[in-house]
GUKE-339917 format. One record per atom (N, C-alpha, C): residue in three letters; atom name; x, y, z. Coordinates in nm, 4 decimals. Example, Ala and Ser with C-alpha at 12.3 -4.5 7.8 and 13.67 -1.06 7.14 Angstrom:
BEGIN
<residuo ALA&atomo N&c1 1.3190&c2 -0.5690&c3 0.7800> $
<residuo ALA&atomo CA&c1 1.2300&c2 -0.4500&c3 0.7800> $
<residuo ALA&atomo C&c1 1.3200&c2 -0.3300&c3 0.7800> $
<residuo SER&atomo N&c1 1.2850&c2 -0.2250&c3 0.7080> $
<residuo SER&atomo CA&c1 1.3670&c2 -0.1060&c3 0.7140> $
<residuo SER&atomo C&c1 1.2900&c2 0.0030&c3 0.7870> $
This chain:
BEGIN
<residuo UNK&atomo N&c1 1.9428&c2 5.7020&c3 -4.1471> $
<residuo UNK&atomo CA&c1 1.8948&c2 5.8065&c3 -4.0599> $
<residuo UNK&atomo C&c1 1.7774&c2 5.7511&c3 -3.9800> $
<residuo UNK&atomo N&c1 1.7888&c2 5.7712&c3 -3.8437> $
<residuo UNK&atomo CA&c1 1.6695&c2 5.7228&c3 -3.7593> $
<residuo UNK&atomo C&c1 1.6287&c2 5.8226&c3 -3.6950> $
<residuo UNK&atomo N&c1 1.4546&c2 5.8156&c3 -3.6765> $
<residuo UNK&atomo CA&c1 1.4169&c2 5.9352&c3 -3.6223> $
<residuo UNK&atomo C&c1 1.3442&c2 5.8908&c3 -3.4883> $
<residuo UNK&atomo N&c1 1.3822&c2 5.9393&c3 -3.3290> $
<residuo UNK&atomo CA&c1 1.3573&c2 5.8943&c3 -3.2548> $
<residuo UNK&atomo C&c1 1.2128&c2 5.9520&c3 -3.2054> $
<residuo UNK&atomo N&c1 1.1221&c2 5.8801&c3 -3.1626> $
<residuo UNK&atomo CA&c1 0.9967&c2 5.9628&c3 -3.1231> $
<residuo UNK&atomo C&c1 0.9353&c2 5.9148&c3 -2.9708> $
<residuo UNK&atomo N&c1 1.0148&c2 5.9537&c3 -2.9097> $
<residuo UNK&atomo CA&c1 0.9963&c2 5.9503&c3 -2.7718> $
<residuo UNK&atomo C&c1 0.8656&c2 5.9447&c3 -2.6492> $
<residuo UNK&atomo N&c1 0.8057&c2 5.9210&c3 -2.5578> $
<residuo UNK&atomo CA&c1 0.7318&c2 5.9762&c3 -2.4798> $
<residuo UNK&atomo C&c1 0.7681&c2 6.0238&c3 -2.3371> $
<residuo UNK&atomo N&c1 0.8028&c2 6.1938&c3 -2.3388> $
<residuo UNK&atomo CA&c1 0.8474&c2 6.2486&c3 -2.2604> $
<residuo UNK&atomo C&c1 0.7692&c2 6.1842&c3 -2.0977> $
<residuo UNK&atomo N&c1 0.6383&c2 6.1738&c3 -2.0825> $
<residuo UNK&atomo CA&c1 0.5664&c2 6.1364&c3 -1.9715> $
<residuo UNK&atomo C&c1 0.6573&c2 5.9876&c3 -1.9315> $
<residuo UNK&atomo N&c1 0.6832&c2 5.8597&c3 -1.9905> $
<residuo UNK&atomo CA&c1 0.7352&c2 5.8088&c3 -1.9750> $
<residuo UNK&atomo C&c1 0.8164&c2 5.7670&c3 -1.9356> $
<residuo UNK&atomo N&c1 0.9657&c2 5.8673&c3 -2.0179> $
<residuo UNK&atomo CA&c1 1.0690&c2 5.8557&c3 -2.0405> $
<residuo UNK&atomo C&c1 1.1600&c2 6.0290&c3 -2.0147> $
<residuo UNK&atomo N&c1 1.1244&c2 5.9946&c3 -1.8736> $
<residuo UNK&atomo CA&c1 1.1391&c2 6.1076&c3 -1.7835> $
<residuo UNK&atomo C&c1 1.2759&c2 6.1918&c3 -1.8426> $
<residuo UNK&atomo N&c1 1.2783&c2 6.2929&c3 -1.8288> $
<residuo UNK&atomo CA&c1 1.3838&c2 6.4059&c3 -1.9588> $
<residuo UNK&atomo C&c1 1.4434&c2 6.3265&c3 -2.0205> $
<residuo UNK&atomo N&c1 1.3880&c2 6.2680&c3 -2.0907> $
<residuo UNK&atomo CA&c1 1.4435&c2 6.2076&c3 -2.1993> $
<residuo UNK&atomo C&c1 1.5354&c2 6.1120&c3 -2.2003> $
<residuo UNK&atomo N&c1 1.6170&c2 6.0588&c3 -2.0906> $
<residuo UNK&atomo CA&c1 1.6956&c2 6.0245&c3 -2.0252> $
<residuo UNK&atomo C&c1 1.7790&c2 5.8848&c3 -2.1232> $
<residuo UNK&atomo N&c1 1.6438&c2 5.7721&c3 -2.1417> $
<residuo UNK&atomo CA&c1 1.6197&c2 5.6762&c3 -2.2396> $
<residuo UNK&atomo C&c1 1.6631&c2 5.7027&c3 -2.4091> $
<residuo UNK&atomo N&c1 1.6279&c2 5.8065&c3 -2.4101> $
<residuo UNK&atomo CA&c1 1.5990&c2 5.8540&c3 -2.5522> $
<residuo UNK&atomo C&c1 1.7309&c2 5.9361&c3 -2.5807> $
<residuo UNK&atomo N&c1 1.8006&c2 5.9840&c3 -2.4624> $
<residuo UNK&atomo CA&c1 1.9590&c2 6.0145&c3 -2.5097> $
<residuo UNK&atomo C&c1 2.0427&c2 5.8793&c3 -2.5209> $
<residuo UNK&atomo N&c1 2.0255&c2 5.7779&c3 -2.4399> $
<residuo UNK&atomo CA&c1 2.1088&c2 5.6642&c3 -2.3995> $
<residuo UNK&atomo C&c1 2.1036&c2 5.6034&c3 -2.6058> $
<residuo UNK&atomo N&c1 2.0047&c2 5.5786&c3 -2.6190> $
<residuo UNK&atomo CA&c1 1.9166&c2 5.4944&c3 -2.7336> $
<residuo UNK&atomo C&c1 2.0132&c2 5.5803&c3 -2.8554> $
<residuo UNK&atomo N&c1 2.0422&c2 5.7410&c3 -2.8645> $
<residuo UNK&atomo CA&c1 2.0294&c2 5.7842&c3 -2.9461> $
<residuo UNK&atomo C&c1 2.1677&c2 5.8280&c3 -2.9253> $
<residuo UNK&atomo N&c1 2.2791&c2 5.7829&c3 -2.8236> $
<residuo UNK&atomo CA&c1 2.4245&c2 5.8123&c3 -2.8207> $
<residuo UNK&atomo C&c1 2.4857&c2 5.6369&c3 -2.8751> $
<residuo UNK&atomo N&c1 2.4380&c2 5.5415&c3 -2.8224> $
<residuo UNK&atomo CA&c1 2.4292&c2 5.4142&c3 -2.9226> $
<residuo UNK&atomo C&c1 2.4398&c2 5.3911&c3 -3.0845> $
<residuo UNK&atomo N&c1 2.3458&c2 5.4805&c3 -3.1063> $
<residuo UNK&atomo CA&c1 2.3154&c2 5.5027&c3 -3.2649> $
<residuo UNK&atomo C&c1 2.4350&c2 5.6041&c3 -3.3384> $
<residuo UNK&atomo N&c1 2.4172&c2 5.7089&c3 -3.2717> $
<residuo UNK&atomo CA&c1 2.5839&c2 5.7846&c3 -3.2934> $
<residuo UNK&atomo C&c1 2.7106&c2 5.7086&c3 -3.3093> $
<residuo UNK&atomo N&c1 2.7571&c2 5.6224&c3 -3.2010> $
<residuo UNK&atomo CA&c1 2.8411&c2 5.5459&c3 -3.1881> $
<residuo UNK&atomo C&c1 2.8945&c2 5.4533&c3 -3.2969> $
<residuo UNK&atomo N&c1 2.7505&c2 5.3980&c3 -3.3478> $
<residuo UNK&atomo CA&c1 2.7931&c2 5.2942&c3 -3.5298> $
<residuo UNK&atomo C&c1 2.7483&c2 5.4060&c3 -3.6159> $
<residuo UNK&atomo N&c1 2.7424&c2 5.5177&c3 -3.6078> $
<residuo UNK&atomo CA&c1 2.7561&c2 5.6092&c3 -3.7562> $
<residuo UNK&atomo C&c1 2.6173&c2 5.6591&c3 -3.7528> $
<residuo UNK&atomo N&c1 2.5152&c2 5.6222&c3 -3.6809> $
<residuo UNK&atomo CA&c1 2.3743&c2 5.6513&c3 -3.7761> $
<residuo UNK&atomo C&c1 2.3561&c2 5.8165&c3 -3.7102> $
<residuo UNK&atomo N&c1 2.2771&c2 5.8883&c3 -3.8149> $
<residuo UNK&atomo CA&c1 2.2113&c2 6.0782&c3 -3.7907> $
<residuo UNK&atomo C&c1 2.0606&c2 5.9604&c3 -3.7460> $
<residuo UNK&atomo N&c1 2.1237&c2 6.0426&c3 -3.6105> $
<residuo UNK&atomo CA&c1 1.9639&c2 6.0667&c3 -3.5391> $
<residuo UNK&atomo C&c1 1.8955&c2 6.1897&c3 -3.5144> $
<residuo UNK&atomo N&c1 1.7843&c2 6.2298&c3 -3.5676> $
<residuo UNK&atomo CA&c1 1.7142&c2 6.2780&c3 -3.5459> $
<residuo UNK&atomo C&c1 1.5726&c2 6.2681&c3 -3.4241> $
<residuo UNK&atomo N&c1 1.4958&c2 6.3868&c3 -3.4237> $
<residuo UNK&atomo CA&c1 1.3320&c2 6.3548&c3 -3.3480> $
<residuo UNK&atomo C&c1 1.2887&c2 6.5030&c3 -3.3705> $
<residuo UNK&atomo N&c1 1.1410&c2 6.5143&c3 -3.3248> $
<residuo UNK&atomo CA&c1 1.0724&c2 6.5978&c3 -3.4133> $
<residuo UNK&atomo C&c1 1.1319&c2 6.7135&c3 -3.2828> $
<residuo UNK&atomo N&c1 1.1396&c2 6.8506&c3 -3.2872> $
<residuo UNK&atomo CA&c1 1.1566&c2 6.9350&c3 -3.2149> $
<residuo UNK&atomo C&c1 1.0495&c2 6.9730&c3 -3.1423> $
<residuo UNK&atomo N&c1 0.8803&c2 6.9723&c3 -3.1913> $
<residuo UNK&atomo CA&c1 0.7797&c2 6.9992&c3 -3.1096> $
<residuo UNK&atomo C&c1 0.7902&c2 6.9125&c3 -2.9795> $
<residuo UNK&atomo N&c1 0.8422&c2 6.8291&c3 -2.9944> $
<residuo UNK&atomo CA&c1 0.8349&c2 6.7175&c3 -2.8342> $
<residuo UNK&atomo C&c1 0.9793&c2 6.8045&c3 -2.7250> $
<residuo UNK&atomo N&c1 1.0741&c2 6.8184&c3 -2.7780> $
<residuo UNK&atomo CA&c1 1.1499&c2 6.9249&c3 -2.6889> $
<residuo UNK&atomo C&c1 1.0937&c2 7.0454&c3 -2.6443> $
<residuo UNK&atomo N&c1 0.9840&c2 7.1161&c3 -2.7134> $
<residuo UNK&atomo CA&c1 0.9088&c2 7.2648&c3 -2.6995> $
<residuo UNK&atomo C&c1 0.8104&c2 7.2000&c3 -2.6223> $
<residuo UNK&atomo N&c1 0.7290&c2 7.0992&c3 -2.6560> $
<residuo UNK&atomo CA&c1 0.6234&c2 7.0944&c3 -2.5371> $
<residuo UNK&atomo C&c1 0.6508&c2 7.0154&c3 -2.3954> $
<residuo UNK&atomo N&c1 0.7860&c2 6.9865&c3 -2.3943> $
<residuo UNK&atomo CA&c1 0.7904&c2 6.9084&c3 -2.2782> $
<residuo UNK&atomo C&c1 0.8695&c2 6.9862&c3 -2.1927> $
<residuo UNK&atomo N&c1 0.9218&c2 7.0691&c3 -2.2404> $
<residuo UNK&atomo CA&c1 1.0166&c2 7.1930&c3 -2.2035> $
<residuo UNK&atomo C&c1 1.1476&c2 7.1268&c3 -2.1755> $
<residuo UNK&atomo N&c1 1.1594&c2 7.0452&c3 -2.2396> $
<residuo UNK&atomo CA&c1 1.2812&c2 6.9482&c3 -2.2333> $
<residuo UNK&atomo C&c1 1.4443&c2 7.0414&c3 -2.2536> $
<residuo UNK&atomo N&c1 1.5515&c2 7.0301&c3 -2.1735> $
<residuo UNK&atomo CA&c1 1.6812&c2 7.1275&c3 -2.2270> $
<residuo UNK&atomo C&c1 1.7458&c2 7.0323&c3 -2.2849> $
<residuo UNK&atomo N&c1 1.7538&c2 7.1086&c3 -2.4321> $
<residuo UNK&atomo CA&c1 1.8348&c2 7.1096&c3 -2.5342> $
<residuo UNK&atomo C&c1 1.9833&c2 7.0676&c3 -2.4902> $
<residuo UNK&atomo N&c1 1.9767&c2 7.1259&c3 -2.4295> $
<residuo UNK&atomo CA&c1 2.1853&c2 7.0734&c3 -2.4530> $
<residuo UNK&atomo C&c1 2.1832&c2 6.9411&c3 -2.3911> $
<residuo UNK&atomo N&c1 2.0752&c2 6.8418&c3 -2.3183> $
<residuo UNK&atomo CA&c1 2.0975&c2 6.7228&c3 -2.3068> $
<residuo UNK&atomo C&c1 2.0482&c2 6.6784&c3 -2.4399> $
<residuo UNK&atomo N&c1 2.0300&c2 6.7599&c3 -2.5600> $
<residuo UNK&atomo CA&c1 2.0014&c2 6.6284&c3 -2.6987> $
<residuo UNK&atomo C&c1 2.1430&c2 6.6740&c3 -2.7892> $
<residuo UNK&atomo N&c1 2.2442&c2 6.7098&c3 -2.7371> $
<residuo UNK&atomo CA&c1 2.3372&c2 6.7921&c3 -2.8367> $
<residuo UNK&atomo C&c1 2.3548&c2 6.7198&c3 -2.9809> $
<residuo UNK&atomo N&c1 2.3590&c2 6.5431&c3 -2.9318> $
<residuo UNK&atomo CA&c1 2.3494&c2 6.4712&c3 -3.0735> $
<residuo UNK&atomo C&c1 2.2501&c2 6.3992&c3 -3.1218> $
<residuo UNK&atomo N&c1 2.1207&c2 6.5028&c3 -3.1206> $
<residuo UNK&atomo CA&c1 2.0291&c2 6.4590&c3 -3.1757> $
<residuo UNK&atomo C&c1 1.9859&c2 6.6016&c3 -3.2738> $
<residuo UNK&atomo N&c1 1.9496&c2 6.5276&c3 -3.4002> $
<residuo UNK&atomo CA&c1 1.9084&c2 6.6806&c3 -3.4611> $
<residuo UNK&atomo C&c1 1.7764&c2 6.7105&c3 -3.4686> $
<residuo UNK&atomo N&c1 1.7291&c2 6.8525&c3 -3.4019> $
<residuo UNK&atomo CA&c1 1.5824&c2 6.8298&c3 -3.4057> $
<residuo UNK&atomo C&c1 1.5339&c2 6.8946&c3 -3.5035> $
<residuo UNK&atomo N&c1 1.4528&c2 6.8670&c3 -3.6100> $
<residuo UNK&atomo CA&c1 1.3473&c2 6.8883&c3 -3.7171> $
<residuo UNK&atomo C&c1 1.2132&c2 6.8943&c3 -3.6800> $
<residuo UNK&atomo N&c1 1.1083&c2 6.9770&c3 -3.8105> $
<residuo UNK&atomo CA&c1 0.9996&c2 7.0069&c3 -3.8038> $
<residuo UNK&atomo C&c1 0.9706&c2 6.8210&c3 -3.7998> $
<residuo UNK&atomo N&c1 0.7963&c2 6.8025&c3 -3.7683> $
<residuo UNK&atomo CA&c1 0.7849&c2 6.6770&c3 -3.7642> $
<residuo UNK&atomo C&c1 0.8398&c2 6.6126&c3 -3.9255> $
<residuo UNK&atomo N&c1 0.7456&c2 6.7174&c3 -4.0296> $
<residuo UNK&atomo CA&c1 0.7386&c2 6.6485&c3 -4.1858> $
<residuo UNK&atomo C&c1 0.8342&c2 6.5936&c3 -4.1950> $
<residuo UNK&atomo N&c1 0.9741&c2 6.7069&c3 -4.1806> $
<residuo UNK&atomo CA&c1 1.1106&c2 6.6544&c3 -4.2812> $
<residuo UNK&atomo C&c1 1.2162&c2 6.5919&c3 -4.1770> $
<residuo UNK&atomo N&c1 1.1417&c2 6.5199&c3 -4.0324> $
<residuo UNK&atomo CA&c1 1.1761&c2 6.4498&c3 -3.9872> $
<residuo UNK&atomo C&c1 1.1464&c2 6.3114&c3 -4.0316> $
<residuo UNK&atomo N&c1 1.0463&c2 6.3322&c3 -4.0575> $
<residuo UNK&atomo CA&c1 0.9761&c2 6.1782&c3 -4.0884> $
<residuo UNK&atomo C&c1 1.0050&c2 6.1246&c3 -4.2404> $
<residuo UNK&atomo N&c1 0.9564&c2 6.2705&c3 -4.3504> $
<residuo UNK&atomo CA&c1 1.0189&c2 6.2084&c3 -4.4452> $
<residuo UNK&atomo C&c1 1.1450&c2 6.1776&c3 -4.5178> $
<residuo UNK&atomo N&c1 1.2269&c2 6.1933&c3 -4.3965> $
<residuo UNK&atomo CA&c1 1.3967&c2 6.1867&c3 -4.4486> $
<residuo UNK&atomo C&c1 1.4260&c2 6.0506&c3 -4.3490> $
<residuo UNK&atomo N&c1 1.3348&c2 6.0160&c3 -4.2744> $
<residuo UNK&atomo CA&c1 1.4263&c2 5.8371&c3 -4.2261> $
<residuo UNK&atomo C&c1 1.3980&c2 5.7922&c3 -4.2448> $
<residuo UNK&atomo N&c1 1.5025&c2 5.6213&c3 -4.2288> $
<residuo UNK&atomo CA&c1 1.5009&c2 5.5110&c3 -4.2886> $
<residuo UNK&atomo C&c1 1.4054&c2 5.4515&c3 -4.2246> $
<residuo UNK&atomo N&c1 1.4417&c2 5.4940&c3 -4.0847> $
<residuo UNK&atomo CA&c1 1.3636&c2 5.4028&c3 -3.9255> $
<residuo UNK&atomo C&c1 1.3055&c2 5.5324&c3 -3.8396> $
<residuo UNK&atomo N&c1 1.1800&c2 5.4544&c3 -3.7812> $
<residuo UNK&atomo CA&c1 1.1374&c2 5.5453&c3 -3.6581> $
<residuo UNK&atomo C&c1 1.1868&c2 5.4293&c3 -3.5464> $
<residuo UNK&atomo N&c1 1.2232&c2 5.4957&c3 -3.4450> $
<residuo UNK&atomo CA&c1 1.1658&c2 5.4249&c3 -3.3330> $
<residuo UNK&atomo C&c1 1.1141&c2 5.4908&c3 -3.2245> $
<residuo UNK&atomo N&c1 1.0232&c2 5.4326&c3 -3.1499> $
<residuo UNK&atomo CA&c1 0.9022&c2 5.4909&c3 -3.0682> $
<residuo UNK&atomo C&c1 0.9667&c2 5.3997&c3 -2.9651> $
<residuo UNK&atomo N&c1 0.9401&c2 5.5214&c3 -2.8792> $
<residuo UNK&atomo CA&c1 0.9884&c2 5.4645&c3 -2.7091> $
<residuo UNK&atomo C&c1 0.8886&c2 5.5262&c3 -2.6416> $
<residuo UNK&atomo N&c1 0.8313&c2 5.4369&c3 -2.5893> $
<residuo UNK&atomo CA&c1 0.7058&c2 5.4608&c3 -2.5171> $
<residuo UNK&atomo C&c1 0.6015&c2 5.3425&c3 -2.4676> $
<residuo UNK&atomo N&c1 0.5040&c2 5.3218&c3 -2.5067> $
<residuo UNK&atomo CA&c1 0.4015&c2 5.2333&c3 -2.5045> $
<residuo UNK&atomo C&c1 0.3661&c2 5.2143&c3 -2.5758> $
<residuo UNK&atomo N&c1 0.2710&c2 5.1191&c3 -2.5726> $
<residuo UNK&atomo CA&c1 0.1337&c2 5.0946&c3 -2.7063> $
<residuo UNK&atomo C&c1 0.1121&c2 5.2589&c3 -2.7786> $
<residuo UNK&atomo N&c1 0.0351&c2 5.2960&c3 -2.7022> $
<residuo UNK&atomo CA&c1 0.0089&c2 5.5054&c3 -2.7262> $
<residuo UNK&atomo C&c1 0.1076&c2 5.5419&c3 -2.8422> $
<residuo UNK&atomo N&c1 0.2440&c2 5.5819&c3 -2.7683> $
<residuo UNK&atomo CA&c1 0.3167&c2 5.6178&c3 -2.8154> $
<residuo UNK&atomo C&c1 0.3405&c2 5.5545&c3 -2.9531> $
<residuo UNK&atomo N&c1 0.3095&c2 5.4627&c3 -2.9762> $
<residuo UNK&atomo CA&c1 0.3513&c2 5.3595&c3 -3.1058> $
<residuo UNK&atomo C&c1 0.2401&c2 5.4180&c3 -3.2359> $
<residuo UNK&atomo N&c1 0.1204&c2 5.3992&c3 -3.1669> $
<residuo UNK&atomo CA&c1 -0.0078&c2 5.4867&c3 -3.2686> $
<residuo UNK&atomo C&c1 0.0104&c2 5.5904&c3 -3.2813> $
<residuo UNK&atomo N&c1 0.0552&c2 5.6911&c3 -3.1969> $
<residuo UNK&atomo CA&c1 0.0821&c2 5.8405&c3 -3.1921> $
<residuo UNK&atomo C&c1 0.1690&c2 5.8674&c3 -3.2909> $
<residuo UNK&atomo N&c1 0.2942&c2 5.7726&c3 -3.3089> $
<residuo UNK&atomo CA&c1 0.3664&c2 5.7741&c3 -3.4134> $
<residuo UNK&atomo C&c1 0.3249&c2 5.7839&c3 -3.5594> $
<residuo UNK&atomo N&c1 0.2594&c2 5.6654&c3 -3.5526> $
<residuo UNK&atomo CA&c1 0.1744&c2 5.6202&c3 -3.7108> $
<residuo UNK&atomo C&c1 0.0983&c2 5.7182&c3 -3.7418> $
C-alpha cells in the first residue's frame, strides 16, 4: 500500500499525482493520500476515483511507502 502525498500548488489538480497513482494501480498496488489535501485544495474527486482517500493517521499508518511529490517542502511536510 502506498500513500501518495502530493503538493497541490505544484502539481496543478493533481494532474501528476493521478498519472503516478494510475501506474501503481496498474502492477496491483492500493493507493491511497490523505483526504484533507482534496478538501483544502478544493480538488474534484472524481479525478482521484482510484485513489482512496483517508484521514491523515490511518493513511500513514497503514503504508508500506509514502511518496511525496513536490519539493524539498513538500518532503519535510511529509515527515
Amino acid at each position: 500500500k502506498v500513500m501518495l502525498y502530493p503538493n497541490p500548488t505544484r502539481d496543478l489538480d493533481l494532474a501528476c499525482t493521478v498519472k503516478v497513482a494510475a501506474m501503481l494501480r496498474e502492477d496491483g498496488i492500493q493507493v491511497t493520500m490523505p483526504d484533507a489535501i482534496a478538501e483544502k485544495f478544493g480538488i474534484d474527486r472524481a479525478i482521484l476515483h482510484h485513489i482512496e482517500l483517508l484521514d491523515f493517521d490511518p493513511a500513514i499508518e497503514n503504508a508500506d511507502m509514502i511518496i511525496s511529490l513536490g519539493g524539498d517542502g513538500s518532503i519535510l511536510h511529509t515527515a
